[in-house]
Each structure stands twice: as C-alpha cells, then as structure tokens.
C-alpha positions as CSV (number, residue, x, y, z in Angstrom):
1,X,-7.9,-3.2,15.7
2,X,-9.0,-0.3,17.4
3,X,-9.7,1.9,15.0
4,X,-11.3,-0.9,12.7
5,X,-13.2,-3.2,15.4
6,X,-13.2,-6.7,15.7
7,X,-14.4,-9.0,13.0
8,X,-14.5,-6.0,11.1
9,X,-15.0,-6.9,7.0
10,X,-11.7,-6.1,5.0
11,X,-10.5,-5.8,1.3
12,X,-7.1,-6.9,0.5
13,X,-5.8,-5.6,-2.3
14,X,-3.3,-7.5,-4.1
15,X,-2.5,-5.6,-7.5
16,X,1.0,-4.6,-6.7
17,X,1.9,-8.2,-7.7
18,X,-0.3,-8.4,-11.0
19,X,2.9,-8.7,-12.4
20,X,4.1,-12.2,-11.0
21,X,3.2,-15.5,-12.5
22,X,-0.6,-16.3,-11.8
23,X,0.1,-19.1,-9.1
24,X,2.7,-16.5,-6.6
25,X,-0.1,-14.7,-7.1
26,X,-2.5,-16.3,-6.4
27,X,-0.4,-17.3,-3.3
28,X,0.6,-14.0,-2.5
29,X,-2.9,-12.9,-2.0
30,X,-4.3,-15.5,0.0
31,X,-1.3,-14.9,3.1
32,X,-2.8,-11.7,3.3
33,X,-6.3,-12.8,3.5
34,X,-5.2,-15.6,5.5
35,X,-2.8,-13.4,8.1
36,X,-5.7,-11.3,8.8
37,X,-8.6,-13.9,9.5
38,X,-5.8,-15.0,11.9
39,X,-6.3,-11.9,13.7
40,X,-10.8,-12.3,13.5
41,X,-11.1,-9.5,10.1
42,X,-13.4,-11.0,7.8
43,X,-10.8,-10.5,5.0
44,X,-11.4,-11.2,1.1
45,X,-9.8,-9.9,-1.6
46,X,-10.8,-7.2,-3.9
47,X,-9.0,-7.8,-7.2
48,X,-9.5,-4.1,-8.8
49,X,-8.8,-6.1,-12.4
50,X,-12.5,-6.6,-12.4
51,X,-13.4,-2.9,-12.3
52,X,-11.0,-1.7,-15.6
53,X,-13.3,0.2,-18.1
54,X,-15.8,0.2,-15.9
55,X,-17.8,3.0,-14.4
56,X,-16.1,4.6,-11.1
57,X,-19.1,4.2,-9.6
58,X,-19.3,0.3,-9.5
59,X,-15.9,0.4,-7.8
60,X,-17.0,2.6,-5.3
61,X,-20.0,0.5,-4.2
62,X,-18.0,-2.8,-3.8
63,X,-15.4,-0.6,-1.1
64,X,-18.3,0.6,0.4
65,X,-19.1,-2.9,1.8
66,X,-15.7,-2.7,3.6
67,X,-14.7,-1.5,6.9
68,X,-11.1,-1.5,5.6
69,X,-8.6,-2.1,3.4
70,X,-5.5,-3.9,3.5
71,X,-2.9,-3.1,0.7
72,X,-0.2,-5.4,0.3
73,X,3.5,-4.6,-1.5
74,X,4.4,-5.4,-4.7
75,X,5.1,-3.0,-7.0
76,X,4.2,0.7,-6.3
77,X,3.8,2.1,-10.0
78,X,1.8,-1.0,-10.9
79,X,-0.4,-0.7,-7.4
80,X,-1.0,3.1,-9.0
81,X,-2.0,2.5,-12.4
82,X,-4.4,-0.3,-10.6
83,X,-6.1,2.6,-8.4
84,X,-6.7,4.7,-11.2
85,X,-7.7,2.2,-14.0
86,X,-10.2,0.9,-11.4
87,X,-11.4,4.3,-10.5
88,X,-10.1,2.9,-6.8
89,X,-8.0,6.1,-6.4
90,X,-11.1,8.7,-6.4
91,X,-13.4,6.5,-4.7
92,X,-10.7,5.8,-1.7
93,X,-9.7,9.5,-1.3
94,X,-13.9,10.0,-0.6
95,X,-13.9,7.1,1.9
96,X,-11.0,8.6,4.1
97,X,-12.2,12.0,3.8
98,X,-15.7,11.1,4.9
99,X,-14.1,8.5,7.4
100,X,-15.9,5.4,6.2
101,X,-12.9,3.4,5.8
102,X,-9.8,2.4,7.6
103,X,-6.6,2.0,5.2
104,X,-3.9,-0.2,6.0
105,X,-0.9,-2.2,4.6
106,X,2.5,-1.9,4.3
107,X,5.4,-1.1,1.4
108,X,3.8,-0.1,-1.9
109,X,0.6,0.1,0.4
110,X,1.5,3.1,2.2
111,X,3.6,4.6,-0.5
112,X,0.8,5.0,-3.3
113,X,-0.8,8.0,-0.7
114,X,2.1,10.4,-1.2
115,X,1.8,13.6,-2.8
116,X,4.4,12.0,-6.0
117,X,5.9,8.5,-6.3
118,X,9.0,10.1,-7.4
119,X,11.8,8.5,-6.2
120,X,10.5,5.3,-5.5
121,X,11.5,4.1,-9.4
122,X,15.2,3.1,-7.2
123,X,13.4,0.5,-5.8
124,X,10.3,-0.1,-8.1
125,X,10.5,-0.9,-12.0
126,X,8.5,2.2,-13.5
127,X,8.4,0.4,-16.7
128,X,5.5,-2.3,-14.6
129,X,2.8,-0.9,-15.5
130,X,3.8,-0.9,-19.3
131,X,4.5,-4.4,-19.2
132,X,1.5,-5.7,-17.1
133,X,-1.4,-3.1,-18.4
134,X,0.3,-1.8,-21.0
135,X,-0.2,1.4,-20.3
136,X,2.1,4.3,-18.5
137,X,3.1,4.3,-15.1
138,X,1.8,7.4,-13.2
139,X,4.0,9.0,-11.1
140,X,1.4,11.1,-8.8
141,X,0.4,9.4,-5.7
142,X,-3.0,9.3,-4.0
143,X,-2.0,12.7,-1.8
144,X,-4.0,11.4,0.9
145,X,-0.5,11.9,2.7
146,X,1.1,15.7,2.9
147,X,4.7,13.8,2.5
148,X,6.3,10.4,1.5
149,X,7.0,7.5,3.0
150,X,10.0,5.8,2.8
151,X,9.4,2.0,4.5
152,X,12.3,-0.6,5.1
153,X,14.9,2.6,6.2
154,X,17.4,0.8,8.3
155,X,16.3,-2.6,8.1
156,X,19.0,-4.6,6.9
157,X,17.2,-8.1,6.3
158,X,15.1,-6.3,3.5
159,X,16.5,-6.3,0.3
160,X,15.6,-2.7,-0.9
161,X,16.7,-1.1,2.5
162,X,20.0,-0.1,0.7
163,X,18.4,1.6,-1.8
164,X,15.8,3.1,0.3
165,X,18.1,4.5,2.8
166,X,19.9,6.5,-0.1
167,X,16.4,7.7,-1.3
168,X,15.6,8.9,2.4
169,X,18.8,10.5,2.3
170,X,18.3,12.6,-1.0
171,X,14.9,13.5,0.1
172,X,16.6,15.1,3.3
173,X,19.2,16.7,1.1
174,X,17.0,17.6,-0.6
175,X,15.0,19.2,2.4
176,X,11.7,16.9,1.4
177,X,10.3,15.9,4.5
178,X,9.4,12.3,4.7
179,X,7.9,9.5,7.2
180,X,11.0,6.9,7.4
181,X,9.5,3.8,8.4
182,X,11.4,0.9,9.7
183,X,10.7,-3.2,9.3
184,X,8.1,-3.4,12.6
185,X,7.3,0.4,12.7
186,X,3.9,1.8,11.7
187,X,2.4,5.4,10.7
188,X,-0.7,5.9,12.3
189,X,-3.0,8.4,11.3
190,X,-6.4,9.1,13.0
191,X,-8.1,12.6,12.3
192,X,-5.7,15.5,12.2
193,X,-3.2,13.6,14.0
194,X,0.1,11.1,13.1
195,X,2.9,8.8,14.8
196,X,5.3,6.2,14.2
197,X,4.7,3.6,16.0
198,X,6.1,-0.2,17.0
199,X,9.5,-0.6,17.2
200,X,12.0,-1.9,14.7
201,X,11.8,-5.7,14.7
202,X,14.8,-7.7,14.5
203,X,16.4,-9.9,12.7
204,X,15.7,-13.2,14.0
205,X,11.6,-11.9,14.1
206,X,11.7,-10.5,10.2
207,X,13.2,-14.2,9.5
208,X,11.1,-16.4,11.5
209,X,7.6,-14.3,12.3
C-alpha cells in the first residue's frame, strides 16, 4: 500500500486462466478484484483479450489509467503470449521504467518479468498458449527482472512446490541465480533496490486465509 496509496485504481489481470472454462473464469477474476476492494484499491479487471490485433498504443492508454496492476496465476506461457498479443508487454516495460505504475501479483504474475521462462514448462503446460490462442508459446520473459523467480519453494500445501523446488535446484546447479519465494513471502522492488519479504505462512493460514 505504500508504494501504491490508498484507494489507488488497479488492473487485475486475469489471462493466465484464459484457459479454464468461462464460468472459473469468470470466478477466478472477480476474487481478485474482490480481495483487493477488501483492502480500499479501486480494482477492475483489464481483460487484455480486448486489445489482440489492435494497435499497441490503445493498450497503452487503458494501463495508463491505472496506478497498478495486479497479476494473478494461472498459466505462465499463456499470461506471456497474452502480454505480447495485447502489446501489454512493451507498454508495461515503459510504465516501470518511467515509474508510472506499481506491478504486483503473485505465481505466473511475477514469473512473466524474468529474463526467459525456461524452466517453468515443469510446472506450466507450454503447449497453452497453442491450445487457447492458437499460437506458440514464447519462452522470453518480460526482463523487467535481471533473474527468475521461483514462487511456492518449500511450501508443501501447494501442489507445484515439488516440482518447483527441483527447478530451483537445477537453477543452482546450474549456477542461475534466482529469487526463491515461499507461500507468504514477497519480492519487493522499489528503485535500484530488492528484498524478500513476509514470512512463510503456514499451513493452517494457506488452508483457511
């Protein structure tokens, strides 16, 4: 909240789960929105669907109405091929860089601004994107992030930890450096500056919260 302000106006994007039935959808999106109007953001969601084949431009001027965004998990290859098919990849990177928006979220959400979503197709069907859009998943990130993130490390109530925990592993076999992130931990990033903050959450909090 700090870095947003209060009753700031946020997007949530939803298009990591453009490939569930309409209704979870549909459902999906509106917890998000919902969650955060909890907390006094002036949340809506921004599906980028509406922006395919357009001009980057038109994108652009519908995130510049936004103090934020808040990017929900789903599907990280799918979230991707959203970004760019939208033109919401360039016009996001300008944002940060000129510091007119706040980026938040969490799984797929934070993923999507590495350098490369290689890897991530342990956890994440690369084929999505073909099935959803039909079109081929990209496998270079956002970059707005000089390394990975590697979310649910560690957190045994998730059902992708496994799988993650072995892909943080071969990334530090590999000598990739990486931001683990556990359930209840966040990567804050203001200026030149970045830290991992919260503190794992436990069981009974990622089952009843």
């Amino acid at each position: 909240m700090r870095l947003i302000g209060e009753g700031a106006r946020v997007a949530v994007l939803a298009n990591a789960i453009d490939g569930a039935p309409a209704d979870v959808r549909q459902q999906g999106a509106g917890a998000e929105v919902g969650a955060l109007a909890s907390l006094g953001l002036r949340s809506v969601e921004l599906d980028l669907r509406r922006f395919f084949g357009a001009e980057p431009r038109d994108v652009r001027n519908e995130l510049e109405q936004f103090a934020g965004l808040w990017v929900r998990g789903g599907n990280v290859f799918v979230l991707r091929c959203a970004l760019g098919a939208s033109g919401a990849d360039a016009a996001i990177c300008d944002l940060l860089a000129a510091d007119r928006l706040v980026y938040a979220g969490y799984s797929a959400g934070p993923c999507v601004l590495a350098p490369s979503l290689d890897g991530l197709q342990e956890v994440d069907d690369v084929a999505g994107p073909q099935e959803v859009y039909g079109v081929p998943a990209l496998l270079d990130g956002l970059a707005v992030l000089d390394r990975p993130v590697v979310p649910h490390v560690d957190s045994p109530s998730h059902p992708e930890s496994a799988a993650l925990d072995r892909l943080s592993r071969r990334y530090a076999e590999a000598r990739i450096a990486h931001v683990r992130l556990r359930d209840g931990q966040a990567l804050v990033v203001e200026g030149d500056q970045s830290m991992v903050v919260g503190r794992p959450a436990s069981v009974t909090e990622l089952l009843y919260v």
